[in-house]
N, CA, C and O atoms as CSV, one atom per row, in Angstrom:
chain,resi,resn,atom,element,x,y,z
A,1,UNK,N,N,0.844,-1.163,0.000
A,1,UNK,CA,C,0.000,0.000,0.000
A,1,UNK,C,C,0.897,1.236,0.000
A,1,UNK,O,O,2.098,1.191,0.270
A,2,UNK,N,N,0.254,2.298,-0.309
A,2,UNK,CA,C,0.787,3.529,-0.382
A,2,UNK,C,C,1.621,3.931,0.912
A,2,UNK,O,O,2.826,4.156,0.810
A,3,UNK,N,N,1.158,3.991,1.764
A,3,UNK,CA,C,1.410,4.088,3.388
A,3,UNK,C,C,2.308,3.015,3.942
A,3,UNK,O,O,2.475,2.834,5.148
A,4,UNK,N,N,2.958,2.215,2.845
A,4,UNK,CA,C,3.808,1.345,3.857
A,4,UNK,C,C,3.513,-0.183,4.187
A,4,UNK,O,O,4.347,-1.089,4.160
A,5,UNK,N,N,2.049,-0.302,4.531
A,5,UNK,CA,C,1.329,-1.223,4.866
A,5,UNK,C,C,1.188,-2.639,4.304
A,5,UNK,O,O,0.375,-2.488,3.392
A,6,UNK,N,N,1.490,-3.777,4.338
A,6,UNK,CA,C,1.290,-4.973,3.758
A,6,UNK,C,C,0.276,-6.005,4.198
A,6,UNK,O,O,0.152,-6.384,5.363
A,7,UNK,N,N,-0.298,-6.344,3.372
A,7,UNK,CA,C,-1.395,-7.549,3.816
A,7,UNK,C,C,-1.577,-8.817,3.175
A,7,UNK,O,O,-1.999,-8.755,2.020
A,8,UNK,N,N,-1.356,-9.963,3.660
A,8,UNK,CA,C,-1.340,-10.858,2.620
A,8,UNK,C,C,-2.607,-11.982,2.864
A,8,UNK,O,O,-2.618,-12.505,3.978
A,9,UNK,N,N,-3.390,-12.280,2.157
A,9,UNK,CA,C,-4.670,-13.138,2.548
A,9,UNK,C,C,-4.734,-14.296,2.000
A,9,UNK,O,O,-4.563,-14.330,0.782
A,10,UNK,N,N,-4.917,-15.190,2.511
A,10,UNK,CA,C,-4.516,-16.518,1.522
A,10,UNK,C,C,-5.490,-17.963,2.232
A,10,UNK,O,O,-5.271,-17.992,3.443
A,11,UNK,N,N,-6.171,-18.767,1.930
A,11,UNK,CA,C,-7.280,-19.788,2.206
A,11,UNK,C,C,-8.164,-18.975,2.670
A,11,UNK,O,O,-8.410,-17.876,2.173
A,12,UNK,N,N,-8.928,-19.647,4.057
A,12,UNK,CA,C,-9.538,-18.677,4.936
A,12,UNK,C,C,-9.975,-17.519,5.503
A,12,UNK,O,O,-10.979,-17.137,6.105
A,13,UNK,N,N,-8.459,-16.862,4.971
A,13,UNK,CA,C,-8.596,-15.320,5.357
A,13,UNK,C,C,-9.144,-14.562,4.241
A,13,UNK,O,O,-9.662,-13.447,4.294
A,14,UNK,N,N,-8.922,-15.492,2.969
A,14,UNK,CA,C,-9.565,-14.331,1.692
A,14,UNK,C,C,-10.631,-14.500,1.564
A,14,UNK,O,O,-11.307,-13.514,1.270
A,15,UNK,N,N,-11.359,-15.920,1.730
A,15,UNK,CA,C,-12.535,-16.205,2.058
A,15,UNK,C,C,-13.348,-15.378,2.907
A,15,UNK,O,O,-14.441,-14.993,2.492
A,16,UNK,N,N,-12.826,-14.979,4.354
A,16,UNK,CA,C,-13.765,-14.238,5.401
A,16,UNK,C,C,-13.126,-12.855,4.993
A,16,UNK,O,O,-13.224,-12.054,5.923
A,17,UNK,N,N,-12.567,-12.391,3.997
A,17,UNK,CA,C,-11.880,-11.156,3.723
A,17,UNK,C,C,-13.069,-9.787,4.330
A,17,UNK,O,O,-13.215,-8.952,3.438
A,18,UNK,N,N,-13.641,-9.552,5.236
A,18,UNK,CA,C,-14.148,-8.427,5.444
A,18,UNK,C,C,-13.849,-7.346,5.173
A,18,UNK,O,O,-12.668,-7.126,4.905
A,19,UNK,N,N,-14.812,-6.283,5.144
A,19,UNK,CA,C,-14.702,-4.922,4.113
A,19,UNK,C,C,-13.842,-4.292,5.840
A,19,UNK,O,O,-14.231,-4.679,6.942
A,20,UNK,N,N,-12.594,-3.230,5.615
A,20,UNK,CA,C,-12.434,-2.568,6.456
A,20,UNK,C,C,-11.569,-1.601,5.701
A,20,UNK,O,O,-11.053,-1.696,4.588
A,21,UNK,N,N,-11.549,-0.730,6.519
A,21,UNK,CA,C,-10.745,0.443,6.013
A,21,UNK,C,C,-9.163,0.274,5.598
A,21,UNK,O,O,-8.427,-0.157,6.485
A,22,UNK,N,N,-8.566,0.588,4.284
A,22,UNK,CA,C,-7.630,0.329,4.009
A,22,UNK,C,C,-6.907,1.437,3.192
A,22,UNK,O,O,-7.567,2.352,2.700
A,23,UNK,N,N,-5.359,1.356,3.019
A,23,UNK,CA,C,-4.778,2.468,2.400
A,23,UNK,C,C,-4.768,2.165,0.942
A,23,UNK,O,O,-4.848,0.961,0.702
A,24,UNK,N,N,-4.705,2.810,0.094
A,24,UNK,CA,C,-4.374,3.038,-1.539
A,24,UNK,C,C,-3.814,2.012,-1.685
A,24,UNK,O,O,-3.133,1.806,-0.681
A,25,UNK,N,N,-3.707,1.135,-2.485
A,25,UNK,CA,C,-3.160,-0.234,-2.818
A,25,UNK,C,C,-2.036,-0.087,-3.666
A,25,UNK,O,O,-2.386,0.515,-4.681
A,26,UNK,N,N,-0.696,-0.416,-3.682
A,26,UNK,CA,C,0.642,0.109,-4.672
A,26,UNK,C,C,0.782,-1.220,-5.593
A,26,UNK,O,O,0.960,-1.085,-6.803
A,27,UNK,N,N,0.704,-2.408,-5.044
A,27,UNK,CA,C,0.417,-3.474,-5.887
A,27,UNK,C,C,-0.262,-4.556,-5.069
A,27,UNK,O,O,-0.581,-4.712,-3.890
A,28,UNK,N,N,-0.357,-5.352,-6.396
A,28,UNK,CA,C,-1.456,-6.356,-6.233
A,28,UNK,C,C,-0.868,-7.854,-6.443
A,28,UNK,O,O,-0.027,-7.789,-7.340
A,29,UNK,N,N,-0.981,-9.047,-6.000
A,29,UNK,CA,C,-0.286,-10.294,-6.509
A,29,UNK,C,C,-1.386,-11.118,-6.234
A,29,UNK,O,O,-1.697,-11.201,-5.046
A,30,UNK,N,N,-2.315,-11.999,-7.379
A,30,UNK,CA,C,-2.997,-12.741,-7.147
A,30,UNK,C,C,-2.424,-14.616,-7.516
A,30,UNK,O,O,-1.647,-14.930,-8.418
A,31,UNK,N,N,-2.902,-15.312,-6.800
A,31,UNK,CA,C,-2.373,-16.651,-7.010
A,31,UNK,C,C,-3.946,-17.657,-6.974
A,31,UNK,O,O,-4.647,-18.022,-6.031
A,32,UNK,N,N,-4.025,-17.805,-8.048
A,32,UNK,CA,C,-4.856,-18.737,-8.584
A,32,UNK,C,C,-4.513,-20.225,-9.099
A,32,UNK,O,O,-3.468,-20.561,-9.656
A,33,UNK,N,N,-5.561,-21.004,-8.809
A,33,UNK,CA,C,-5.134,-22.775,-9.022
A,33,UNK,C,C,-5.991,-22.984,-10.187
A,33,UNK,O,O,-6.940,-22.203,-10.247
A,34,UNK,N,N,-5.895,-23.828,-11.110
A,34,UNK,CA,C,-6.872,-24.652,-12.277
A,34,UNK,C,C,-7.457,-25.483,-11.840
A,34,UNK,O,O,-7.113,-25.935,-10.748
A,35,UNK,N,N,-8.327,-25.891,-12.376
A,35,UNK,CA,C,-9.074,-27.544,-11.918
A,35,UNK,C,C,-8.026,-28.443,-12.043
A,35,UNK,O,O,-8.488,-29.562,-11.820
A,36,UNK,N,N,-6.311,-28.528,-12.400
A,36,UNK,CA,C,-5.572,-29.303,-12.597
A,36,UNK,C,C,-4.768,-29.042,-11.270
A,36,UNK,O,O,-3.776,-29.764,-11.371
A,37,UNK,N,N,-4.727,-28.576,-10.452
A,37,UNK,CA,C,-3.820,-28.312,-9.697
A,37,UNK,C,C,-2.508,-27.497,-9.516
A,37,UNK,O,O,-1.661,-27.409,-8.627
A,38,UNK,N,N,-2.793,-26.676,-11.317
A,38,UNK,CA,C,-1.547,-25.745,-11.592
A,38,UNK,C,C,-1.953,-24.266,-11.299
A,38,UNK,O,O,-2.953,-23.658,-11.679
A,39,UNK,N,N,-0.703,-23.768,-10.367
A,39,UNK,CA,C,-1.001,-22.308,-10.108
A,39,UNK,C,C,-0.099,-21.328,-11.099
A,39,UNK,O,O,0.939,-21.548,-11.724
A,40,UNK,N,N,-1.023,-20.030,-10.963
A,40,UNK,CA,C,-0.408,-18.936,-11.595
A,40,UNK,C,C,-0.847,-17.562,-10.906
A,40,UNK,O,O,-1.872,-17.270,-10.291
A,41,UNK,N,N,0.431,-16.731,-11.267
A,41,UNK,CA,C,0.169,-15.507,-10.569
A,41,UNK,C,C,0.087,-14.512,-11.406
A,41,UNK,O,O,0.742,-14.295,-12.426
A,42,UNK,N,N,-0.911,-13.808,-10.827
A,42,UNK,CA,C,-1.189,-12.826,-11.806
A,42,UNK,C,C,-0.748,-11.250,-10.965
A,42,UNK,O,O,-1.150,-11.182,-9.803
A,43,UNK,N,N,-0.161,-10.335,-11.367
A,43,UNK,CA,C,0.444,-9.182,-10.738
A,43,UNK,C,C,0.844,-7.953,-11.336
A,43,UNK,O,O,1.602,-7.775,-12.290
A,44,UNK,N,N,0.109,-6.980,-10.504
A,44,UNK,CA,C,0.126,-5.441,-10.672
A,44,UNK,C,C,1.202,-4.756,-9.830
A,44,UNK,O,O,1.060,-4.235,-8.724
A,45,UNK,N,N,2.221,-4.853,-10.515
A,45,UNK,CA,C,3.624,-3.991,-10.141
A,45,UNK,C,C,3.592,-3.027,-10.792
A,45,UNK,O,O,3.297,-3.174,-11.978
A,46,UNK,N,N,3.804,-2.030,-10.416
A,46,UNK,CA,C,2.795,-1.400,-9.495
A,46,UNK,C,C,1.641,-0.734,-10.178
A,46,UNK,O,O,1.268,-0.943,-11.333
A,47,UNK,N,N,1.064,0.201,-9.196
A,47,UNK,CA,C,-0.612,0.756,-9.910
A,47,UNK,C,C,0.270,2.197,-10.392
A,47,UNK,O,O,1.116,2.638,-9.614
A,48,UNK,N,N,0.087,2.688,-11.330
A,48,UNK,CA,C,0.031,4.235,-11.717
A,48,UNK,C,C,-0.321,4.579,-10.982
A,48,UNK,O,O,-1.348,4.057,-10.548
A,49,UNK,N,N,0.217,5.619,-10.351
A,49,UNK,CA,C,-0.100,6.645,-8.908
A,49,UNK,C,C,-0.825,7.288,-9.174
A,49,UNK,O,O,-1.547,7.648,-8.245
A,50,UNK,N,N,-1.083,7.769,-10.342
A,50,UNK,CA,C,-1.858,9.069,-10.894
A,50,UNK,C,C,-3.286,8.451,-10.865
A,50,UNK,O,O,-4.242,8.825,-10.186
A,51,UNK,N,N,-3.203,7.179,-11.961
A,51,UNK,CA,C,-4.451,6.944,-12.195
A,51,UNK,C,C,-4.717,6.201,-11.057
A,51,UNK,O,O,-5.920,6.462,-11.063
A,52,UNK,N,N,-4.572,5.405,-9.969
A,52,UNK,CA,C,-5.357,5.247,-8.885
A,52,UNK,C,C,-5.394,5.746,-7.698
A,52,UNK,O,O,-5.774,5.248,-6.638
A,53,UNK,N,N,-4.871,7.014,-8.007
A,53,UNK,CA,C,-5.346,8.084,-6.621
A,53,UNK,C,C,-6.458,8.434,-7.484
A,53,UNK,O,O,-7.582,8.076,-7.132
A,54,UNK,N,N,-6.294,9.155,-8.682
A,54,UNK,CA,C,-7.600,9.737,-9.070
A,54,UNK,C,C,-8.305,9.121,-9.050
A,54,UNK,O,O,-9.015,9.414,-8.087
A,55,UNK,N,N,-9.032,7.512,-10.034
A,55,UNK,CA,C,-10.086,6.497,-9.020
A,55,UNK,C,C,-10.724,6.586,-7.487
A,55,UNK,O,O,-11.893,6.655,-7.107
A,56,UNK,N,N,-9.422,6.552,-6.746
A,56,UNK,CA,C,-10.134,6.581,-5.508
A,56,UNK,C,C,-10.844,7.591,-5.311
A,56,UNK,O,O,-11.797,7.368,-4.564
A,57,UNK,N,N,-10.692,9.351,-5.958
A,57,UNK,CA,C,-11.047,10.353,-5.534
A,57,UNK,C,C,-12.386,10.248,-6.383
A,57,UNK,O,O,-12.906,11.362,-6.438
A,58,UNK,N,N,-13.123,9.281,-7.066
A,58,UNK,CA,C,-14.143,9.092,-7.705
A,58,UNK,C,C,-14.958,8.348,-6.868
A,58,UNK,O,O,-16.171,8.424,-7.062
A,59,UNK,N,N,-14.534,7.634,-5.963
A,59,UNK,CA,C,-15.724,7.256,-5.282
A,59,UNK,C,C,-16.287,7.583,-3.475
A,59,UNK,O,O,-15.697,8.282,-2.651
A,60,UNK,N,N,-17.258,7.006,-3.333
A,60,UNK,CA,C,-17.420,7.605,-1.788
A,60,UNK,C,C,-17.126,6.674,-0.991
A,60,UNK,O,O,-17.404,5.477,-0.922
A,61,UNK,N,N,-16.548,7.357,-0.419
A,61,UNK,CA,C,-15.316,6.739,0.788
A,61,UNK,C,C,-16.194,6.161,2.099
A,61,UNK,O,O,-15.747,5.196,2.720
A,62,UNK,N,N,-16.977,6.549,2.344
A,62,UNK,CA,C,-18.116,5.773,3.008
A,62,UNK,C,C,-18.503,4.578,2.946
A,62,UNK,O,O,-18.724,3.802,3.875
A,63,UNK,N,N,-18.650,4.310,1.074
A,63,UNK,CA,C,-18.928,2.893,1.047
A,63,UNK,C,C,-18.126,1.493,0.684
A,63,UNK,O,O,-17.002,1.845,0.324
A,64,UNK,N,N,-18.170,0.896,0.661
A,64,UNK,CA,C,-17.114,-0.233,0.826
A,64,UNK,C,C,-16.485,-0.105,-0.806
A,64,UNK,O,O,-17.277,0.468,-1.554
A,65,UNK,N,N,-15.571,-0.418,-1.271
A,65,UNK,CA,C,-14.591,-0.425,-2.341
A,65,UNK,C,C,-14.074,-2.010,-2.615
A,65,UNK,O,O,-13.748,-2.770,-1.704
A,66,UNK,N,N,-14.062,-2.366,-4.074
A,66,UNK,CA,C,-13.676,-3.639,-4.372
A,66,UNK,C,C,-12.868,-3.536,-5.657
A,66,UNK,O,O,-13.131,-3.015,-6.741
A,67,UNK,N,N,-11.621,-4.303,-5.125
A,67,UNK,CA,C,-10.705,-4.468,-6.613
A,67,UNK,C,C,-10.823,-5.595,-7.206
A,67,UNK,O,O,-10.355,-6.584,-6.641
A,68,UNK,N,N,-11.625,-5.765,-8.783
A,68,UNK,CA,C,-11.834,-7.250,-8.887
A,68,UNK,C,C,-10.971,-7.563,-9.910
A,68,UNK,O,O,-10.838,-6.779,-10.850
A,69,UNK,N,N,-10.289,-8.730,-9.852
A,69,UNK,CA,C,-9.911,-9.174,-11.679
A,69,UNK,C,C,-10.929,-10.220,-12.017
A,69,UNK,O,O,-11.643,-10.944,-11.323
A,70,UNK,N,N,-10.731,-10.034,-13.568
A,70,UNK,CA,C,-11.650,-10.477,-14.227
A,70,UNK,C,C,-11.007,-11.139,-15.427
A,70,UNK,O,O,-9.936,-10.661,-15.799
A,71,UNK,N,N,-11.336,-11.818,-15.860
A,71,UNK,CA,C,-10.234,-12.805,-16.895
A,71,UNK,C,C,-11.358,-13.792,-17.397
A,71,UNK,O,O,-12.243,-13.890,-16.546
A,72,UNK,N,N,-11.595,-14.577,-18.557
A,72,UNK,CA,C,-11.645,-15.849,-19.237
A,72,UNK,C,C,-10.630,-17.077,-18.389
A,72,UNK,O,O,-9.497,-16.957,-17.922
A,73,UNK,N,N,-11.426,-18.092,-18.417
A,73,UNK,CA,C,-10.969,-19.257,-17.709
A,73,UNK,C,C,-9.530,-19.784,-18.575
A,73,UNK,O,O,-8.879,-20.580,-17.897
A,74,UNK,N,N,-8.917,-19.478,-19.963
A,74,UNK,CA,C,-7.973,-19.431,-20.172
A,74,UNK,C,C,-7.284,-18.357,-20.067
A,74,UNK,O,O,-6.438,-18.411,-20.960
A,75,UNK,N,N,-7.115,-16.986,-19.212
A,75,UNK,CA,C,-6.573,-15.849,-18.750
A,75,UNK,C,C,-6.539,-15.275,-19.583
A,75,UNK,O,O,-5.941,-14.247,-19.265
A,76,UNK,N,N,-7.020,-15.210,-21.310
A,76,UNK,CA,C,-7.238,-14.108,-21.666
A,76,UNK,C,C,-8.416,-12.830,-21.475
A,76,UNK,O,O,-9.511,-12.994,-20.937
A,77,UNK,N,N,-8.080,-11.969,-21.856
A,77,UNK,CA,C,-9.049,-10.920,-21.811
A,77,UNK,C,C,-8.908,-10.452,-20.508
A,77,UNK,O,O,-10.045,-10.072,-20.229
A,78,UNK,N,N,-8.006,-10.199,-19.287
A,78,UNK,CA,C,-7.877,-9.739,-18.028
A,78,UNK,C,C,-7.596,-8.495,-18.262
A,78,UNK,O,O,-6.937,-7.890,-19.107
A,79,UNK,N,N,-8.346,-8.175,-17.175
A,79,UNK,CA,C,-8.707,-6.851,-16.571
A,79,UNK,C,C,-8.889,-6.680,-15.129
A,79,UNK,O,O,-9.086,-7.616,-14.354
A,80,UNK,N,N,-8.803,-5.230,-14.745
A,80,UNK,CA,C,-9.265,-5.022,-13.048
A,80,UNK,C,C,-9.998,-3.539,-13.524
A,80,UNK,O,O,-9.825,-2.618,-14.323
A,81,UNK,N,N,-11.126,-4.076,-12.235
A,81,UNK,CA,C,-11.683,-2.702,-11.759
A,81,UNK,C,C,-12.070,-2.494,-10.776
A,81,UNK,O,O,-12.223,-3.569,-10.195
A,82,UNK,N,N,-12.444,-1.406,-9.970
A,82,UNK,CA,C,-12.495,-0.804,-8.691
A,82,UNK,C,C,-13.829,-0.493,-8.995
A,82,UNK,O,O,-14.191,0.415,-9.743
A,83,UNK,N,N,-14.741,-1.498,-8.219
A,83,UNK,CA,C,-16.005,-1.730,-7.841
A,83,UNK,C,C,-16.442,-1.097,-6.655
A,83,UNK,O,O,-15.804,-1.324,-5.627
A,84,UNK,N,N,-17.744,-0.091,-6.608
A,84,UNK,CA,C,-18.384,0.413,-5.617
A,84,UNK,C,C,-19.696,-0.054,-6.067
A,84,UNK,O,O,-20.091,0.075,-7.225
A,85,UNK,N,N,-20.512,-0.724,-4.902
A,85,UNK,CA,C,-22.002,-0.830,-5.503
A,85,UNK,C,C,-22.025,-1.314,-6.864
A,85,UNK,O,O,-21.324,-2.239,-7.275
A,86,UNK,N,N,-23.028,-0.521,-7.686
A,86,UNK,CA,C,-23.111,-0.981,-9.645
A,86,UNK,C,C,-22.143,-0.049,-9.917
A,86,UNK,O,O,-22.320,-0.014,-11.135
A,87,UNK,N,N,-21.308,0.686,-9.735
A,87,UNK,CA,C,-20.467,1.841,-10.556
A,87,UNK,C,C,-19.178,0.615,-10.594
A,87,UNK,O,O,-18.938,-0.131,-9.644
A,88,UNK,N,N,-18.314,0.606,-12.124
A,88,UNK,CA,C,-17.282,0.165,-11.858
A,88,UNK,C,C,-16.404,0.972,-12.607
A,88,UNK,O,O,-16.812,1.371,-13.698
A,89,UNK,N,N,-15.019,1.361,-12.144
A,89,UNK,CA,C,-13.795,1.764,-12.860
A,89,UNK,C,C,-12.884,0.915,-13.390
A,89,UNK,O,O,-12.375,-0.021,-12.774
A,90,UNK,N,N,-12.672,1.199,-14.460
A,90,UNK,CA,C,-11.370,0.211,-15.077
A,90,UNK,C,C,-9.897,0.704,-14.954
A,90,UNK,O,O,-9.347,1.680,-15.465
A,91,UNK,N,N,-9.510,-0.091,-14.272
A,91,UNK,CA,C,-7.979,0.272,-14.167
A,91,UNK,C,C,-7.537,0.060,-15.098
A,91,UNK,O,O,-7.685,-1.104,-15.472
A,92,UNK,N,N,-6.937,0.776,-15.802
A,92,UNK,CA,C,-6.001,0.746,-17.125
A,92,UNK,C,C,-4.552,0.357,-17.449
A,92,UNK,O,O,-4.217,-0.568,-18.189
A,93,UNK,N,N,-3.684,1.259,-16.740
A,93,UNK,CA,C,-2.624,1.291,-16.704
A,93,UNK,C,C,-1.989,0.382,-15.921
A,93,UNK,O,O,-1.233,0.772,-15.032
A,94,UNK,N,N,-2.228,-1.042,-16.164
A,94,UNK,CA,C,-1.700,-2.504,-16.017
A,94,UNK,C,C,-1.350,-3.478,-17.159
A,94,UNK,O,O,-2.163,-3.796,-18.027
A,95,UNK,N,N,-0.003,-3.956,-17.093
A,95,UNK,CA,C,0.199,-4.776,-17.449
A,95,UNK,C,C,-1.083,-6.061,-17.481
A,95,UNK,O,O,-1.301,-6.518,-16.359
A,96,UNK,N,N,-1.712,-6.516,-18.321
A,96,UNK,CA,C,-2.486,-7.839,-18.102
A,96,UNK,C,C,-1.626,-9.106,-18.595
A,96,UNK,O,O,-1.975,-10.276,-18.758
A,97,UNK,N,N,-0.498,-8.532,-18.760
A,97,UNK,CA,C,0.100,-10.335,-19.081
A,97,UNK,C,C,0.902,-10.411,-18.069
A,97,UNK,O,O,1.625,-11.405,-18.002
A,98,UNK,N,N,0.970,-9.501,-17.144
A,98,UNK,CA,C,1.749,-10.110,-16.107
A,98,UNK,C,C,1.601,-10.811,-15.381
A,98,UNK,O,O,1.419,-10.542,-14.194
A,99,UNK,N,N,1.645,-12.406,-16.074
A,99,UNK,CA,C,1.524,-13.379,-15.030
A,99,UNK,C,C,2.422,-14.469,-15.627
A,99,UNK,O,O,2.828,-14.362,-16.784
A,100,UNK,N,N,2.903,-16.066,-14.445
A,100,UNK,CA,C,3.658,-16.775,-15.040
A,100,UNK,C,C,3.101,-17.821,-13.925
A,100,UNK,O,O,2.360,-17.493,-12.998
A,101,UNK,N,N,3.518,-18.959,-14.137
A,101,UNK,CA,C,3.212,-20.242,-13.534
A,101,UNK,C,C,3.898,-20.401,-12.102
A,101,UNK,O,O,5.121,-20.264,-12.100
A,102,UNK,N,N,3.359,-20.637,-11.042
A,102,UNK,CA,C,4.008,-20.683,-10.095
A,102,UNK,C,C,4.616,-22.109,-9.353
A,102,UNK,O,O,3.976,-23.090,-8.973
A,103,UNK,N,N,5.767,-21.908,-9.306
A,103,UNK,CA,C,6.726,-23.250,-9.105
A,103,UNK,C,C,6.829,-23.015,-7.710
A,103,UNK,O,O,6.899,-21.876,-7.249
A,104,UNK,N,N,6.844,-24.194,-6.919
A,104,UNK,CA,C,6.545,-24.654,-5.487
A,104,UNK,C,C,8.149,-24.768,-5.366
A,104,UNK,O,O,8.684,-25.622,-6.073
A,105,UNK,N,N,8.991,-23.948,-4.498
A,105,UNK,CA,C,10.370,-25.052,-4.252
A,105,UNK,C,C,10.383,-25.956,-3.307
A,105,UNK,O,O,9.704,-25.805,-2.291
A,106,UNK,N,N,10.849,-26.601,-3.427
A,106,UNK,CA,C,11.274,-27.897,-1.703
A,106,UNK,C,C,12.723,-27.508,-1.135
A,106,UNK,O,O,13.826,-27.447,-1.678
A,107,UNK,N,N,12.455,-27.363,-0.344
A,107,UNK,CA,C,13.228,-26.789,0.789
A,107,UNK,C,C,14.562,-28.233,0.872
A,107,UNK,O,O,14.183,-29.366,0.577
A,108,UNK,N,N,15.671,-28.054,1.184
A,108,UNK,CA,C,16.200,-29.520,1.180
A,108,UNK,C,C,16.540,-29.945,2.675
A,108,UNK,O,O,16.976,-31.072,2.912
């Protein structure tokens, strides 16, 4: 986050992910599985400062805020947007191919 702040959510916790107050988001790293058991990460290094401060200054801060990606079950066509209620913004200024297969190491 903008402020310093790190959060990382992963089984359970993204599941019960409750809405709470949070700082400007600087990047994003999502890790997704297939019905095969193969993961990949998908990642926003980093957000344009410009364009997602201005976003945020588009919506009301009162109500809860959602960053969603959105993709085809073969990862084309990805996108994110910053969901309030029915209003959504499209984040633009992202890389959408930034993603690659994620390899498990074993520790020896």
């Amino acid at each position: 986050m903008y402020n310093g702040e790190e959060e990382t959510l992963f089984n359970e916790t993204i599941k019960e992910n409750p809405f709470k107050q949070r700082a400007i988001p600087r990047l994003l790293s999502y890790l997704f599985e297939d019905k095969n058991g193969e993961q990949t990460v998908f990642e926003v290094r980093y957000f344009d400062e410009d364009e997602i401060f201005s976003l945020f200054k588009k919506v009301d801060e009162s109500q809860p805020i959602e960053i969603i990606l959105r993709m085809n079950e073969d990862f084309s066509n990805t996108r994110l947007v910053l969901k309030q209620g029915d209003k959504e913004f499209p984040i633009q200024k992202i890389d959408p191919e930034n993603r690659w297969k994620y390899k498990k190491y074993k520790s020896k």
